[in-house]
C-alpha positions, 0 to 999 in steps of 0.5 A, a space after each residue: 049208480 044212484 046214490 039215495 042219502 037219508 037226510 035228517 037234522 039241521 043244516 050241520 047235520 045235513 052237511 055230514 050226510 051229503 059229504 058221505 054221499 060226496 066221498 061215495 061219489 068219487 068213489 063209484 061215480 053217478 047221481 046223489 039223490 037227497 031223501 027228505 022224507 024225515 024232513 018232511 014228515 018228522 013227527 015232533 012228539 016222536 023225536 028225541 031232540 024237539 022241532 021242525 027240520 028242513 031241508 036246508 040245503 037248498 041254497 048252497 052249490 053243492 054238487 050240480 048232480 043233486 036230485 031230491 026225492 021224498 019216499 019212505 025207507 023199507 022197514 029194515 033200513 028205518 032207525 025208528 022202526 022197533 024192531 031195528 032199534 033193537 037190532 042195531 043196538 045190540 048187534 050194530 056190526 052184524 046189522 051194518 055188513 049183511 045191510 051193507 052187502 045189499 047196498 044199504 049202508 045203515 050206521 047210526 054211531 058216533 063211530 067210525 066203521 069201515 065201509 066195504 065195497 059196494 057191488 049195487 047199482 044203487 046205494 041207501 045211505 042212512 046214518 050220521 056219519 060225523 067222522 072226518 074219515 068218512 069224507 076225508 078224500 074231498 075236503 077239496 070239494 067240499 071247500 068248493 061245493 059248500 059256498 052260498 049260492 046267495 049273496 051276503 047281506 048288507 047289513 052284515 057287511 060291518 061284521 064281515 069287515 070285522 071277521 076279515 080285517 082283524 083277529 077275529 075269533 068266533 064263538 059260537 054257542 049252543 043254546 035252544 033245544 040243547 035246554 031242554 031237559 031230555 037233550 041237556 041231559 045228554 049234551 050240555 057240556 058246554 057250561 059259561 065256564 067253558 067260555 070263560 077258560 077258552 076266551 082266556 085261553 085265547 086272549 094268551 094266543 091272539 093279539 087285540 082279539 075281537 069276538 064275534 059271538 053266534 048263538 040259536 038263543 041270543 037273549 040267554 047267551 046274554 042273561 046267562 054267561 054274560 061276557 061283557 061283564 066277565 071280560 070288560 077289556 074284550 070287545 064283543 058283538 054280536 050276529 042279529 039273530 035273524 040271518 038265514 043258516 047260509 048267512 050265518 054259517 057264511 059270516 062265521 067261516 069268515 073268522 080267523 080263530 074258533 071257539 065252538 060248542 058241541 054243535 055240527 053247526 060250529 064244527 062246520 065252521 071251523 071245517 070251512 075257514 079258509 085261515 091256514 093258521 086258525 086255532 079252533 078250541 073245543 070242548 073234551 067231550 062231546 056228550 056229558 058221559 065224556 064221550 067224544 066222536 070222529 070229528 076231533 082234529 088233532 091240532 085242536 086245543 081242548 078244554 076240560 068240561 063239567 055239566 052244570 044246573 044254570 
């Protein structure tokens, strides 16, 4: 069995994609082969969320049957492709189980869908699969296979300390391209107020709280929600900005509490932290018509949100 996952995104998303790839492992058994052609040749006007990806899973352990391949999709299986975006948002279904029955495994919802069993000597995986139920059945494994193969940075170690040693909350926020106004349209949920209710919210839960605060956009973290200023009592600091994405993700599962944005970054945050006793909060919707997805857990603590011009 070889099982051929279309990656596409940042590491959070790219993450989702492999444990989807890593449950169909358990189930059939075989090789995942991580397909980066949309990685490699994402055109950039062309896509709906601005700038480059890459394959950013290359420092991690993973699985040690992973093989990488850069080949096209078939037309058919292809979610840029016009006549399939047409297909798949008027009958997504119908598309996913004829698809399906020939081993292709297309869904590209913020949905769950039951997944029938697959009768192919391979499996074309290409979708975004951010349901926990879609992985469910090796959380174990991923704990294990999600681990930095490189080794934590020096001048990170008095964060480290502070992650380990105290009660640490992570906060991390999305900024960059979630301003772009095409994308904030569409997912800025996640307002300074947002932050504001949710440090209050576990300033009430956690002793002598210290915040570790994460961002892809430090400097408008900074202009913009200004958290000193808001909480002068509270003690912040700050990642350096310029850690590799293993780095960061790394220091951030090494808190003991979550405050995280609508971002598969933060969710894999949360998802990885060892703290049996973490409180994670999130925002109540995850795109600003108020929808959600498949990746709430039902002991989260959920903060209502509203979108705002900055």
């Amino acid at each position: 069995m070889e099982i051929h996952v279309y990656l596409t995104g940042r590491l959070g998303n790219q993450l989702f994609q492999y444990a989807f790839a890593r449950h169909l492992q358990k189930e059939y058994g075989g090789k995942i082969i991580c397909n980066i052609y949309e990685l490699e040749h994402r055109s950039e006007k062309a896509a709906w969320v601005p700038g480059k990806f890459n394959y950013e899973m290359s420092n991690y352990k993973l699985n040690d049957s992973i093989l990488i391949e850069d080949i096209k999709l078939p037309w058919f299986a292809d979610f840029s492709n016009p006549i399939i975006r047409i297909v798949k948002k008027v009958i997504p279904r119908i598309y996913f189980n004829l698809m399906a029955s020939k081993g292709y495994l297309l869904w590209q919802k913020n949905s769950y869908i039951n997944i029938p069993a697959i009768r192919n000597n391979e499996i074309i995986v290409n979708g975004w699969w951010q349901d926990v139920r879609f992985f469910h059945d090796v959380e174990a494994e991923l704990s294990n296979e999600i681990v930095p193969t490189t080794k934590p940075i020096s001048e990170n170690e008095y964060l480290y300390n502070i992650a380990e040693r105290e009660n640490s909350v992570c906060v991390s926020i999305r900024g960059g391209n979630y301003l772009v106004p095409k994308v904030k349209k569409k997912l800025f949920v996640c307002d300074k107020e947002y932050f504001y209710n949710a440090i209050e919210l576990i300033k009430s839960k956690v002793r002598n709280a210290i915040f570790i605060v994460f961002s892809d956009d430090l400097e408008w973290v900074k202009s913009y929600i200004k958290l000193e200023e808001k909480f002068p009592e509270c003690k912040f600091y700050y990642e350096s900005g310029k850690d590799t994405v293993e780095e960061k993700l790394r220091m951030m599962t090494k808190c003991k509490h979550f405050i995280i944005s609508n971002s598969s970054f933060s969710w894999w945050a949360q998802y990885l932290a060892k703290n049996e006793n973490k409180i994670v909060i999130a925002p109540d919707a995850w795109f600003t018509n108020g929808d959600k997805n498949g990746l709430y857990i039902d002991d989260w603590i959920l903060i209502p949100t509203q979108t705002k011009d900055m």
